[in-house]
DSSP file (Angstrom, degrees, kcal/mol; ACC not computed):
  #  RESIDUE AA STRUCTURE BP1 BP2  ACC     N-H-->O    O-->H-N    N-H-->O    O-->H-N    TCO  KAPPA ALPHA  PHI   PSI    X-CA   Y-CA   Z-CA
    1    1 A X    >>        0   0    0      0, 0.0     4,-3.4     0, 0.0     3,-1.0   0.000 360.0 360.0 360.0 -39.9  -68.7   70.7  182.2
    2    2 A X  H 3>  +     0   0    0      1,-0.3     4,-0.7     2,-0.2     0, 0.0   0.609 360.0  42.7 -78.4  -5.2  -67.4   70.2  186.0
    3    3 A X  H 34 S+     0   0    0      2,-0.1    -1,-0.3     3,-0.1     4,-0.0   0.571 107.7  53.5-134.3  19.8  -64.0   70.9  185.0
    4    4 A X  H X4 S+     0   0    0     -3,-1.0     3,-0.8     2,-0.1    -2,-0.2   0.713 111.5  57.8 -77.0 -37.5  -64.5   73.9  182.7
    5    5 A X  H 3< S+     0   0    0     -4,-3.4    -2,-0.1     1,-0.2    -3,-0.1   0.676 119.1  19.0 -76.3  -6.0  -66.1   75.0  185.5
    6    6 A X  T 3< S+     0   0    0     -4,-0.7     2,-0.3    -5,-0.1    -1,-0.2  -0.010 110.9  77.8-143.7  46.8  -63.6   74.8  188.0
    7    7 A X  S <  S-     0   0    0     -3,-0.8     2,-0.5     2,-0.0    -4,-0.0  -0.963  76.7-124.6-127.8 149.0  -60.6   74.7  186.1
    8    8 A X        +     0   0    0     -2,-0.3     2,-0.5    -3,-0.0    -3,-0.1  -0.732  48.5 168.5 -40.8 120.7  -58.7   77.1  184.5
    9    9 A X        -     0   0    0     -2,-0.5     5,-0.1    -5,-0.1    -2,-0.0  -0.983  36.0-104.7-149.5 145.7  -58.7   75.5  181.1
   10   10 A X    >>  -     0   0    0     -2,-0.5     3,-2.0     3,-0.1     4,-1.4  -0.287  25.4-121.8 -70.3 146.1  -57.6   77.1  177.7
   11   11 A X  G >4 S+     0   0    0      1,-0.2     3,-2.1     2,-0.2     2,-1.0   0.756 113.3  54.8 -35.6 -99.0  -60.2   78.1  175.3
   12   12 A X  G 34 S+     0   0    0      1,-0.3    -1,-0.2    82,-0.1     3,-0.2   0.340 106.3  53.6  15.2 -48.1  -58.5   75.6  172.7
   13   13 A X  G <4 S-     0   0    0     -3,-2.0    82,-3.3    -2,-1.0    -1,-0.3   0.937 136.2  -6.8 -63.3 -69.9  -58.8   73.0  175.0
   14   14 A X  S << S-     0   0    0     -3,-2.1    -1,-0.3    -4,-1.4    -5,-0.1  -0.856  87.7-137.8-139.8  96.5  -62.7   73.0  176.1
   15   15 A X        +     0   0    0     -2,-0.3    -4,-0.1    -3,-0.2    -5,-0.0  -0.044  30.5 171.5 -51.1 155.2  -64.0   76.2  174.2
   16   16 A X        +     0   0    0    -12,-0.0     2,-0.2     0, 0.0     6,-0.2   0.117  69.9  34.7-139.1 -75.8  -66.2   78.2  176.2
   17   17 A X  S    S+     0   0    0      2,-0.1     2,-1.1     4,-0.1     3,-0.2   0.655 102.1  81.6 -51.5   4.4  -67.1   81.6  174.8
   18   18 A X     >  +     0   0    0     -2,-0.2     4,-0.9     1,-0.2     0, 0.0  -0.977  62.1 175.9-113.8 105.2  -67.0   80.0  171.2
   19   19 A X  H  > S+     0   0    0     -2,-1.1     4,-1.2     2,-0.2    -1,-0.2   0.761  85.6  48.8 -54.9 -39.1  -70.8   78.4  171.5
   20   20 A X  H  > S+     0   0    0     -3,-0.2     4,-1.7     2,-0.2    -1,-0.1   0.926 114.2  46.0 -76.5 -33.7  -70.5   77.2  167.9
   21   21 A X  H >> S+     0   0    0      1,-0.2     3,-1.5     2,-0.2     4,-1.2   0.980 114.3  56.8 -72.0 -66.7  -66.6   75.5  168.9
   22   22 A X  H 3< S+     0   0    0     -4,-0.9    -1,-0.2     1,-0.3    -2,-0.2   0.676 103.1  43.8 -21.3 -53.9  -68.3   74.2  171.8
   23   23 A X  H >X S+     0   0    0     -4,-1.2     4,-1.6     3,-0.1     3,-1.2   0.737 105.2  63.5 -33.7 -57.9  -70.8   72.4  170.6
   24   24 A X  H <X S+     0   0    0     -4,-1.7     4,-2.1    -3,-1.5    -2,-0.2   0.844 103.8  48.1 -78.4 -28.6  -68.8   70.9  168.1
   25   25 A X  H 3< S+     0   0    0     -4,-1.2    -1,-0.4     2,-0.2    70,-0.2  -0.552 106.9  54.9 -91.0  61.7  -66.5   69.1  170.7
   26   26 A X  H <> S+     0   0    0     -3,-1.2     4,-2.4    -2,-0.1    -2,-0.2  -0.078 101.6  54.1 -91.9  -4.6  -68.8   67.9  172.4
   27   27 A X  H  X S+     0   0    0     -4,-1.6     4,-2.9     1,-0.2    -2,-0.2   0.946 111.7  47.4 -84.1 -23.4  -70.5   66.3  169.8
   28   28 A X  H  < S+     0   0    0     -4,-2.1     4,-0.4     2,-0.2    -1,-0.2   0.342 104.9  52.7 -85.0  10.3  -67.6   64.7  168.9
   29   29 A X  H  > S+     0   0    0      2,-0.1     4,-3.3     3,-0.1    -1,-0.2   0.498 116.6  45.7 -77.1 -46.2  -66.7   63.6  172.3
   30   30 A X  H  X S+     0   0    0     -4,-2.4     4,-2.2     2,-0.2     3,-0.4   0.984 113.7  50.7 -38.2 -57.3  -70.7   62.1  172.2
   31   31 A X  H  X S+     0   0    0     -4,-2.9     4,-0.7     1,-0.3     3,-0.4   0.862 114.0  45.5 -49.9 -61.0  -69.8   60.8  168.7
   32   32 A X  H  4>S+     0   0    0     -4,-0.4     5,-1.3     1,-0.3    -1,-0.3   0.692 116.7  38.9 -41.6 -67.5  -66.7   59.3  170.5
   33   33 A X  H  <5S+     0   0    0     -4,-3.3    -1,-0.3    -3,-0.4    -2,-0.2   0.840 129.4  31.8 -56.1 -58.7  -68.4   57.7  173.6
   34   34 A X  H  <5S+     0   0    0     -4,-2.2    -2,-0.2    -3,-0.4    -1,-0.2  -0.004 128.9  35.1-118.8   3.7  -72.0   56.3  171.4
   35   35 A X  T >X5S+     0   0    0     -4,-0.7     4,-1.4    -5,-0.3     3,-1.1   0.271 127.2  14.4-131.0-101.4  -70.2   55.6  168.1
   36   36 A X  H 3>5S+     0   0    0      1,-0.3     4,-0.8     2,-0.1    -3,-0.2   0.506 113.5  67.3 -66.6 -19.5  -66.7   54.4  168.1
   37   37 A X  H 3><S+     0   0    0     -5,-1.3     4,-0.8    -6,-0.2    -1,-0.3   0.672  98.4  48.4 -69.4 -38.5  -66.3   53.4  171.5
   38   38 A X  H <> S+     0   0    0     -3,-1.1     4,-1.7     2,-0.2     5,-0.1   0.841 110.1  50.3 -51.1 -64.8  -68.7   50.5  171.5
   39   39 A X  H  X S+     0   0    0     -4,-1.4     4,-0.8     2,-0.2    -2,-0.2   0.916 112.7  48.7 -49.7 -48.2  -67.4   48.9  168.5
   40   40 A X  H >< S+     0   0    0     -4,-0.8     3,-4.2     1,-0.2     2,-1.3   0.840 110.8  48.9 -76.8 -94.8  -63.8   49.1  169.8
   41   41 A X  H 3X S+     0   0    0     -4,-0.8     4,-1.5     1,-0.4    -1,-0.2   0.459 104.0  57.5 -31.2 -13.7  -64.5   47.7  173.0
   42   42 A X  H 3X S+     0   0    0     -4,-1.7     4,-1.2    -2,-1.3    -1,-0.4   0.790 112.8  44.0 -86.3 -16.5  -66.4   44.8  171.7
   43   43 A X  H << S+     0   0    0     -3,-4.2     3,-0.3    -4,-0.8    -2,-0.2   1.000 108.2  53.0 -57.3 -71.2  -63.5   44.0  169.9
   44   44 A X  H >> S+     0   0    0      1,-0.2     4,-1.4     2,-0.2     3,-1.3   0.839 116.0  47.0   5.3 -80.2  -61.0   44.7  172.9
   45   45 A X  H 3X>S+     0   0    0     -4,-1.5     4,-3.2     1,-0.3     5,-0.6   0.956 108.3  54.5 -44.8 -59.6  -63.6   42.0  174.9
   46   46 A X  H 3<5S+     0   0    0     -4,-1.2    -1,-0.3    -3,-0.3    11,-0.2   0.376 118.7  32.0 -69.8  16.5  -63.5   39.6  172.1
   47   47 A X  H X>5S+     0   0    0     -3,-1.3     3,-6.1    -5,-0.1     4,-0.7   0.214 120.9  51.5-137.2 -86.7  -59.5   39.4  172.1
   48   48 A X  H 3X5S+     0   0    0     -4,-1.4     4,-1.6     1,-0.3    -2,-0.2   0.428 107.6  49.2 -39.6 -31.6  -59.3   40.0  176.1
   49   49 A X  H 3X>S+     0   0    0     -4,-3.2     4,-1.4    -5,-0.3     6,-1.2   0.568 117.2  51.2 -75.0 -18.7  -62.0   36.9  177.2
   50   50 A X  H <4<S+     0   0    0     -3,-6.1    -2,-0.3    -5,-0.6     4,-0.3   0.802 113.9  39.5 -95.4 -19.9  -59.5   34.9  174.5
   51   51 A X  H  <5S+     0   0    0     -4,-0.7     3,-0.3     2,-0.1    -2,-0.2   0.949 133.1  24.9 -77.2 -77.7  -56.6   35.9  176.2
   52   52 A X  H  <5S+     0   0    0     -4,-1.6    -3,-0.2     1,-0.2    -2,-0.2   0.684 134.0  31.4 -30.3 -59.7  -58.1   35.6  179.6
   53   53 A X  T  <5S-     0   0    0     -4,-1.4    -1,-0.2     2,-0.1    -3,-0.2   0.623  97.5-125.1 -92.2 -26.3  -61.1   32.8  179.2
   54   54 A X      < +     0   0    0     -5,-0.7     2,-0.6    -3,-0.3    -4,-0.2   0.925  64.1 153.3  66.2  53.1  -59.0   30.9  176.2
   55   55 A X        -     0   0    0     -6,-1.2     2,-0.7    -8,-0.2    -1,-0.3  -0.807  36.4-154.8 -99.4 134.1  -62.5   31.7  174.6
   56   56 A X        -     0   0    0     -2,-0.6     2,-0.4    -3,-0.1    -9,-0.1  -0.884  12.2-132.3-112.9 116.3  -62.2   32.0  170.8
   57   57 A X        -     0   0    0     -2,-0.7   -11,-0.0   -11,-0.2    -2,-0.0  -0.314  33.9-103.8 -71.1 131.7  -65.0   34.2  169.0
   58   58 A X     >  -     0   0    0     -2,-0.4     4,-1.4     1,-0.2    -1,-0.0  -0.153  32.8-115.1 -37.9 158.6  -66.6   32.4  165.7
   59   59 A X  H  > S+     0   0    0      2,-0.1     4,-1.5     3,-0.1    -1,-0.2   0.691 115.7  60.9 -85.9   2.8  -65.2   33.9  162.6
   60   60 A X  H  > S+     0   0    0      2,-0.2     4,-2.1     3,-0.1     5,-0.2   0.915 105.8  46.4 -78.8 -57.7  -68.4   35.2  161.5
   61   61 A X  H  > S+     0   0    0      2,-0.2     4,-3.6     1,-0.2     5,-0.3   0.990 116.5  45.8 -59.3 -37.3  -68.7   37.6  165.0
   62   62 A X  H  X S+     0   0    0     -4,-1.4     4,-2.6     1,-0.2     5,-0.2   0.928 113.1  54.3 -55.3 -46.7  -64.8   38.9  164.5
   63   63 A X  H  X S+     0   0    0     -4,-1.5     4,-2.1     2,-0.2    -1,-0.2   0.871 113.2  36.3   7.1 -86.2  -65.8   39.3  160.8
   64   64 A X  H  X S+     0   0    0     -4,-2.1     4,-2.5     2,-0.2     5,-0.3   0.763 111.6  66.0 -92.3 -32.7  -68.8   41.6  161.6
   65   65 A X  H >X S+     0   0    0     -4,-3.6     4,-2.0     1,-0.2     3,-0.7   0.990 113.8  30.2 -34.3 -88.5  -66.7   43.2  164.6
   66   66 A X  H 3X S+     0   0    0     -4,-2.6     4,-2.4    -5,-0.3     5,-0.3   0.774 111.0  59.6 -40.7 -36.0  -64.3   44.6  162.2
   67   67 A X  H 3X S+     0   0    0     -4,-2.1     4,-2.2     1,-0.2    -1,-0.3   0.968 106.2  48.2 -75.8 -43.9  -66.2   45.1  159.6
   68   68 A X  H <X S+     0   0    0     -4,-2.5     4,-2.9    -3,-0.7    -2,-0.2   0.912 117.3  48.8 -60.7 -42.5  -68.5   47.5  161.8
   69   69 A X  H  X S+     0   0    0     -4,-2.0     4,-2.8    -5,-0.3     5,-0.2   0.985 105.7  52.5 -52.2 -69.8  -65.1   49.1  162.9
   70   70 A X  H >X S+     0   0    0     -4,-2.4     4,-1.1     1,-0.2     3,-0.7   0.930 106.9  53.4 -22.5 -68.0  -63.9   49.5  159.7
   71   71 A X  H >X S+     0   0    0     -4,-2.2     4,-2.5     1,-0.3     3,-0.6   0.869 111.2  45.3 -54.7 -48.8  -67.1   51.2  158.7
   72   72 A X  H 3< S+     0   0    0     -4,-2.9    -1,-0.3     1,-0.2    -2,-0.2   0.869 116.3  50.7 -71.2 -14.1  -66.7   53.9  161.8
   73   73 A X  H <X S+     0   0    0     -4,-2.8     4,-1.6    -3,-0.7     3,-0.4   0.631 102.2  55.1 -75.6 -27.2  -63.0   54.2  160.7
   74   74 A X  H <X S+     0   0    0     -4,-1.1     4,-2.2    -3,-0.6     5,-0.3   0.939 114.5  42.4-102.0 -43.6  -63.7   54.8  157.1
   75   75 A X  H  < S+     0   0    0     -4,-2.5    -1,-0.3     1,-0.2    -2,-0.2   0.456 111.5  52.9 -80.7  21.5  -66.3   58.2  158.3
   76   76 A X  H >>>S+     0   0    0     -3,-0.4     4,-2.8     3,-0.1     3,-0.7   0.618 109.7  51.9 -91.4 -47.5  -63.9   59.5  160.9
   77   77 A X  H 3<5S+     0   0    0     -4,-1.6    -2,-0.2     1,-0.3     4,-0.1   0.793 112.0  39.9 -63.1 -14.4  -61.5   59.4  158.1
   78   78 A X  T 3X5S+     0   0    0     -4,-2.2     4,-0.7     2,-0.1    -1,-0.3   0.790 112.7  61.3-107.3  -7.2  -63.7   61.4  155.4
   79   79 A X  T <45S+     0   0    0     -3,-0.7     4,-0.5    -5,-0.3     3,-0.3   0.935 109.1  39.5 -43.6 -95.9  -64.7   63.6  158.4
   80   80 A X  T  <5S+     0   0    0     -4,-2.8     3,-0.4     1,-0.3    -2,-0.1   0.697  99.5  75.9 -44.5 -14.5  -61.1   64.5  158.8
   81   81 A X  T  4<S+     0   0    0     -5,-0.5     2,-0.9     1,-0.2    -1,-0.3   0.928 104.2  46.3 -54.6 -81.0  -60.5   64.7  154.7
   82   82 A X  S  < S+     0   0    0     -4,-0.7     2,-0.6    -3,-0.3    -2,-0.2  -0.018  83.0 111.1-101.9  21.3  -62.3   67.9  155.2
   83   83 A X        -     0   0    0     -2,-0.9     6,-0.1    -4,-0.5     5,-0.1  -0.791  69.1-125.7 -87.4 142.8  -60.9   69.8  158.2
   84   84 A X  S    S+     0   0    0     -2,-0.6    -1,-0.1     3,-0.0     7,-0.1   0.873  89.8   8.6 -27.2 -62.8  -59.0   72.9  157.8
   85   85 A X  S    S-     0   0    0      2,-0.4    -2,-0.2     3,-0.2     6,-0.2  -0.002  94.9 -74.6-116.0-140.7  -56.1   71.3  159.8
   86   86 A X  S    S+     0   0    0      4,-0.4     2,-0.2    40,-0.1     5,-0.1   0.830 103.6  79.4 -92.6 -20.1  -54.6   68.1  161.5
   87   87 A X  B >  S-A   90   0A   0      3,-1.7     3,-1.5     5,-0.1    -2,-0.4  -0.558  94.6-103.6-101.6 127.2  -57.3   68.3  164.5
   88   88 A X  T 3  S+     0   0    0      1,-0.3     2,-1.1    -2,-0.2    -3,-0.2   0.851 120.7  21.7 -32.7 -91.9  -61.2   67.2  164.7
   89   89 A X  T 3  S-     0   0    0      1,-0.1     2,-0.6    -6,-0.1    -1,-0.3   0.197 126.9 -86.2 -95.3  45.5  -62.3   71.1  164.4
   90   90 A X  B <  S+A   87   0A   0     -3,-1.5    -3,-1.7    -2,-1.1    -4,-0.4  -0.899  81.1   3.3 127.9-107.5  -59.4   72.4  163.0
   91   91 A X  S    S+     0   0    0     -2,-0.6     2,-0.3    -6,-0.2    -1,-0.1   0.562 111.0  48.7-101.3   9.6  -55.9   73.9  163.7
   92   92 A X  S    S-     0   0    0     -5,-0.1    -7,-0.1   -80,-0.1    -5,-0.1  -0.931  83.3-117.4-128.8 154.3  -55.7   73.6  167.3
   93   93 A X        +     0   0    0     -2,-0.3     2,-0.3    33,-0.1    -2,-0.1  -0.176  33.3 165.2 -54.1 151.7  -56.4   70.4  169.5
   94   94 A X        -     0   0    0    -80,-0.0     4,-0.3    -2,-0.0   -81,-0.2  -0.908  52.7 -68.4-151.8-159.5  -58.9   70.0  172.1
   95   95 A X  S  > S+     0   0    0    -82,-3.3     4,-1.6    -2,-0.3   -81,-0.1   0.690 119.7  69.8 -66.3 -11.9  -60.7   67.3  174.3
   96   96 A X  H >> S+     0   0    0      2,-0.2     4,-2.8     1,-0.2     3,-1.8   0.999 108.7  32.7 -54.1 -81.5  -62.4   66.0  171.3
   97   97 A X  H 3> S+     0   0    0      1,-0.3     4,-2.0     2,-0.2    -1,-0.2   0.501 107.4  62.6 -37.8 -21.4  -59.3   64.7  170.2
   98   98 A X  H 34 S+     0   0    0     -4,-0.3    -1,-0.3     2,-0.2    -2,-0.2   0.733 110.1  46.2 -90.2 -43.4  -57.8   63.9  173.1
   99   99 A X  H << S+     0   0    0     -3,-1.8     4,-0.3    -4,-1.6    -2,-0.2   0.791 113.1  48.6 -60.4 -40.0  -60.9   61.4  173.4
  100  100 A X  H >X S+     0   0    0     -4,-2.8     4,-2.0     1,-0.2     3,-1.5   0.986 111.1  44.3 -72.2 -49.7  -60.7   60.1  170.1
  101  101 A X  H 3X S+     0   0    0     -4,-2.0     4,-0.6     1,-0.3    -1,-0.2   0.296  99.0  74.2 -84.3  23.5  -56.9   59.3  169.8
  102  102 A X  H 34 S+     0   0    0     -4,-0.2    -1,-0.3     2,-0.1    -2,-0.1   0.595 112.9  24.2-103.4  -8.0  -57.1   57.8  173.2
  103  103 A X  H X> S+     0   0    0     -3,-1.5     3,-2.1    -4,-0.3     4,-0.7   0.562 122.2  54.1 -88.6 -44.2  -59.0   54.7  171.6
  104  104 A X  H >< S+     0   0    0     -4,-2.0     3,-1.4     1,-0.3     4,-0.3   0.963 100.6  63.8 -47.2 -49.2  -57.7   55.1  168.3
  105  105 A X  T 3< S+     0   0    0     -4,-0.6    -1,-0.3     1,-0.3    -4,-0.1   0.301 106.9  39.4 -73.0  -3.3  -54.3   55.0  169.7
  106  106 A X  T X> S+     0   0    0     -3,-2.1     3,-1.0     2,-0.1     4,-0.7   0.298  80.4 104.0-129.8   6.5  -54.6   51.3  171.1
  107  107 A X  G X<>S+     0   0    0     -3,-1.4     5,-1.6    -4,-0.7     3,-1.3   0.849  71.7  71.7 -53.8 -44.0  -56.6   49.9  167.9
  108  108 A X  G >45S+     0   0    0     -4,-0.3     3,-1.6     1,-0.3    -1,-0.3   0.648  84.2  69.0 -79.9  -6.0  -52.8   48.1  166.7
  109  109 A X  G <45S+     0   0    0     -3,-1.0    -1,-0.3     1,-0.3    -2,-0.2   0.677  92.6  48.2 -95.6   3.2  -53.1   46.0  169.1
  110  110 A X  G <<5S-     0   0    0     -3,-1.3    -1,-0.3    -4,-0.7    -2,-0.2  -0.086 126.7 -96.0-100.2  35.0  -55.8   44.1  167.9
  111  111 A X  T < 5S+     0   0    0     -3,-1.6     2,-1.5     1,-0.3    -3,-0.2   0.608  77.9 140.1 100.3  -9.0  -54.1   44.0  164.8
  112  112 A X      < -     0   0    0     -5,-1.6     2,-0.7     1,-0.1    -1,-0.3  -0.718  41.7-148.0-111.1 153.5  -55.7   46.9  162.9
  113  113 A X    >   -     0   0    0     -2,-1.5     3,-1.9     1,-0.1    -1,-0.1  -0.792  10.9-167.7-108.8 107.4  -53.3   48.8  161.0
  114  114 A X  G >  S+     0   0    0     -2,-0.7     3,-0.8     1,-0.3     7,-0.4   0.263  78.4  88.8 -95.5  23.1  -54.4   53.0  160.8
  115  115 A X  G 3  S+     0   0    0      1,-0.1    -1,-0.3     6,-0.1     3,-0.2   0.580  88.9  64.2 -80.9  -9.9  -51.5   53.6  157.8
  116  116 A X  G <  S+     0   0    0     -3,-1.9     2,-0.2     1,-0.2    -1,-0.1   0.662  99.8  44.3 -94.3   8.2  -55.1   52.5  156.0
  117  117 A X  S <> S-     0   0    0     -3,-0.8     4,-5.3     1,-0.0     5,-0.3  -0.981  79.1-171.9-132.0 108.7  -57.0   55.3  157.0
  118  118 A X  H  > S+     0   0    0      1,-0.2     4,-0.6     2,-0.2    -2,-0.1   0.668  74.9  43.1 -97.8  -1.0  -54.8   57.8  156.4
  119  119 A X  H  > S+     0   0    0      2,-0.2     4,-2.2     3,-0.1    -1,-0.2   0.693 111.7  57.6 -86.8 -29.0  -56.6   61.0  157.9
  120  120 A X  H >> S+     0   0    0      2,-0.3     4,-3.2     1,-0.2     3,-1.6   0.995 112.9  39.9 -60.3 -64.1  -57.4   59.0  160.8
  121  121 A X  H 3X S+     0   0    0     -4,-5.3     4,-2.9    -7,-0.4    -1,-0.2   0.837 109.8  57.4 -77.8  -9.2  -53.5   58.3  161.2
  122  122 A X  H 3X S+     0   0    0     -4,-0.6     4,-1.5    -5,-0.3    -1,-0.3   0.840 109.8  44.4 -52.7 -36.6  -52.5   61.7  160.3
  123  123 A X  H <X S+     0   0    0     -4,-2.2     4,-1.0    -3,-1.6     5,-0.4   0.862 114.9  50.5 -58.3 -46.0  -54.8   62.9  163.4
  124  124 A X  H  X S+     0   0    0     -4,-3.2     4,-2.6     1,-0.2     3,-0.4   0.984 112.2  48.1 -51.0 -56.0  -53.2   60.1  165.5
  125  125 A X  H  X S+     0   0    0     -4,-2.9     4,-0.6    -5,-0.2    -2,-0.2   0.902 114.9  39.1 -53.4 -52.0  -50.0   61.3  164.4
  126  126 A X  H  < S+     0   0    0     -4,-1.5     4,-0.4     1,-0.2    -1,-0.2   0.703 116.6  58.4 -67.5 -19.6  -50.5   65.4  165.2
  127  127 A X  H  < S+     0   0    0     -4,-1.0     6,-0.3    -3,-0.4     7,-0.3   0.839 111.0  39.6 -84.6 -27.9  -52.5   64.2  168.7
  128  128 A X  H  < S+     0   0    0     -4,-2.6     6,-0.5    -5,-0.4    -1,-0.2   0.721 101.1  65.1 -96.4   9.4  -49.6   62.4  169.9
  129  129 A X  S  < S+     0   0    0     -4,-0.6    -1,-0.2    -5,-0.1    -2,-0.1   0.466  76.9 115.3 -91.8 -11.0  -46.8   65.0  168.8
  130  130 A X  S  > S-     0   0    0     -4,-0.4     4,-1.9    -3,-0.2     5,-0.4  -0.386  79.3-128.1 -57.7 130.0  -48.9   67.4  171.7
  131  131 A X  H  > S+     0   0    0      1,-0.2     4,-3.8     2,-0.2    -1,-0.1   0.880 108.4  46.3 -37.4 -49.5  -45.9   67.6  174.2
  132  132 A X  H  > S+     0   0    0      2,-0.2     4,-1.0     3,-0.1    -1,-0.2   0.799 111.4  45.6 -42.2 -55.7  -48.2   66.4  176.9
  133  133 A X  H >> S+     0   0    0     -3,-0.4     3,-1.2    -6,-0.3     4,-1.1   0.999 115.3  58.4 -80.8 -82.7  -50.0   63.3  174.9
  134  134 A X  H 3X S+     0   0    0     -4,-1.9     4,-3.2    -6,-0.5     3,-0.4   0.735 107.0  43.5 -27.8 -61.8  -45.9   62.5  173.8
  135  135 A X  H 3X S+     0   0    0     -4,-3.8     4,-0.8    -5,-0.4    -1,-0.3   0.910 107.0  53.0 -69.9 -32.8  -44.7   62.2  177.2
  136  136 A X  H << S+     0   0    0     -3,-1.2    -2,-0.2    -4,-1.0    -1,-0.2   0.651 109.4  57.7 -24.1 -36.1  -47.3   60.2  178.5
  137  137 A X  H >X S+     0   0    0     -4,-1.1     4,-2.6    -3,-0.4     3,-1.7   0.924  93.0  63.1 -80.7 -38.9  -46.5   57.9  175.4
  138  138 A X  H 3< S+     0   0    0     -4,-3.2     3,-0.4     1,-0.3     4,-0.4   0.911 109.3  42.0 -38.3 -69.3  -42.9   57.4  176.3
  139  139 A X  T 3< S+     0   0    0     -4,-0.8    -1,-0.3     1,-0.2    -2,-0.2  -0.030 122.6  37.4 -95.3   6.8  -44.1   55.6  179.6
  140  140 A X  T X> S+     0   0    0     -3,-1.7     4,-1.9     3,-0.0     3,-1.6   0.553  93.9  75.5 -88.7 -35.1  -47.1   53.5  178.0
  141  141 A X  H 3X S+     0   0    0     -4,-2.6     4,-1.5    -3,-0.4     5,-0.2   0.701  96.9  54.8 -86.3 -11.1  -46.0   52.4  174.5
  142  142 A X  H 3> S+     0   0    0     -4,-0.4     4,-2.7    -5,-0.3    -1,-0.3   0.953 111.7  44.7 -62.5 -67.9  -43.7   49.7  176.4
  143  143 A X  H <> S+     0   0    0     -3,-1.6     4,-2.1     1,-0.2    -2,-0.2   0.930 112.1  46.5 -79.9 -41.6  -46.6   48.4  178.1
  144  144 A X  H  X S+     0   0    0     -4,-1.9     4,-1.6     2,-0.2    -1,-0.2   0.939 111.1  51.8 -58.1 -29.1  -49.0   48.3  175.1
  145  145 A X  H >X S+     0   0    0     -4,-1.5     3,-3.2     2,-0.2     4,-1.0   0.983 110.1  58.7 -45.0 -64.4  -46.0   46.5  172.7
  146  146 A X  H 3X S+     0   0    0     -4,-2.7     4,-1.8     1,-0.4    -2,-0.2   0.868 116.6  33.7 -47.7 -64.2  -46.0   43.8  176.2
  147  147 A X  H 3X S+     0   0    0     -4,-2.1     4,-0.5     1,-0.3    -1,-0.4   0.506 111.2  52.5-106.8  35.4  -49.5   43.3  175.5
  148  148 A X  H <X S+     0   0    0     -3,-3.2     4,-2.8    -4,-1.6     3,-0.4   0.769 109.5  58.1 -65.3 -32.8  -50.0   43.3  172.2
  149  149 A X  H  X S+     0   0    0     -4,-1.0     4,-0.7     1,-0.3    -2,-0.2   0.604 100.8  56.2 -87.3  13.1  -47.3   40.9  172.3
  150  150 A X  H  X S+     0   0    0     -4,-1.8     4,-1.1     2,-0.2    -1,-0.3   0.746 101.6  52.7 -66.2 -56.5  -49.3   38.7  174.5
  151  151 A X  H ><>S+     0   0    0     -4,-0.5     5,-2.1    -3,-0.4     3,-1.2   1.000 109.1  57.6 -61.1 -48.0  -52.3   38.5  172.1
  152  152 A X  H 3<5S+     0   0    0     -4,-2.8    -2,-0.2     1,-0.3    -1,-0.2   0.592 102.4  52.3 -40.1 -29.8  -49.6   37.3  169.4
  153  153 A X  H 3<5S+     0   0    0     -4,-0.7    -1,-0.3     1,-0.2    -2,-0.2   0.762 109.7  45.1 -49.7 -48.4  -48.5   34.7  171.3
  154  154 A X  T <<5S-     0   0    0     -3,-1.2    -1,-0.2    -4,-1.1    -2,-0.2   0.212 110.8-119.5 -79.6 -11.2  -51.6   33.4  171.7
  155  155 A X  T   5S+     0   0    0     -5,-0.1    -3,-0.2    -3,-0.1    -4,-0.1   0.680  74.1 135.4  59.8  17.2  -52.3   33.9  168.3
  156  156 A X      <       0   0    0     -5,-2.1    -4,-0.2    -6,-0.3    -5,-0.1   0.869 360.0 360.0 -50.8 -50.5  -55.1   36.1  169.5
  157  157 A X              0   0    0     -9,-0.2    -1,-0.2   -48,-0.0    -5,-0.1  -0.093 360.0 360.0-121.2 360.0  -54.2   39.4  166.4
């Protein structure tokens, strides 16, 4: 809200006169934040305290980690079966998306592989072909490889 309201920003982007488009990204920024975000990040912790702490999680919690991941993965992905286009509410992008694939988008480096949710990585794919999101990727993907290849080492993923 504080920066539709004092930014210029394109309808597309953060809808404003569209109440119903509006709505709908922001519940799926909520969804984003309360849903999938939790889940990833207790995974994220449970690899990062083993990198860090040389703490190993039982296999029963890593297990139930994933498996609860898995589970939010599998309803993003029949969510996305049923969109018009490549984009959470349809054929143009907005922050929704921009929220989602900005977790989705580091998910292979614990190891989970999103060719198995295959709307999910079709959204990854169309969010990171935005010109913007692309260049930005050029100058990270270096530094995620570095530490994924850090957990591997470690036998962490």
């Amino acid at each position: 809200r504080y920066i539709q309201e004092n930014y210029e920003v394109p309808e597309h982007v953060l809808p404003a006169s569209d109440k119903r488009k509006a709505a709908e990204v922001a519940q799926w920024i909520a969804w984003n934040q309360n849903t999938h975000r939790p889940i990833w990040l207790d995974i994220f912790k449970m690899h990062y305290a083993n990198l860090k702490m040389d703490l190993k999680p039982t296999e029963e919690a890593r297990k139930d980690a994933y498996d609860k991941l898995h589970e939010v993965l599998d309803k993003l992905n029949s969510y996305l079966r049923k969109t018009e286009g490549d984009f959470i509410t349809g054929t143009e992008w907005n922050l929704a998306d921009i929220a989602i694939w900005s977790e989705v988008s580091v998910h292979p480096i614990t190891g989970i592989d999103l060719a198995k949710w295959e709307n999910v990585h079709r959204h990854h794919e169309a969010v990171r072909a935005i010109p913007e999101v692309a260049k930005m990727c050029e100058e990270f993907d270096l530094q995620f490889e570095g530490f994924a290849g850090a957990l591997k080492g470690k036998e962490i993923i």
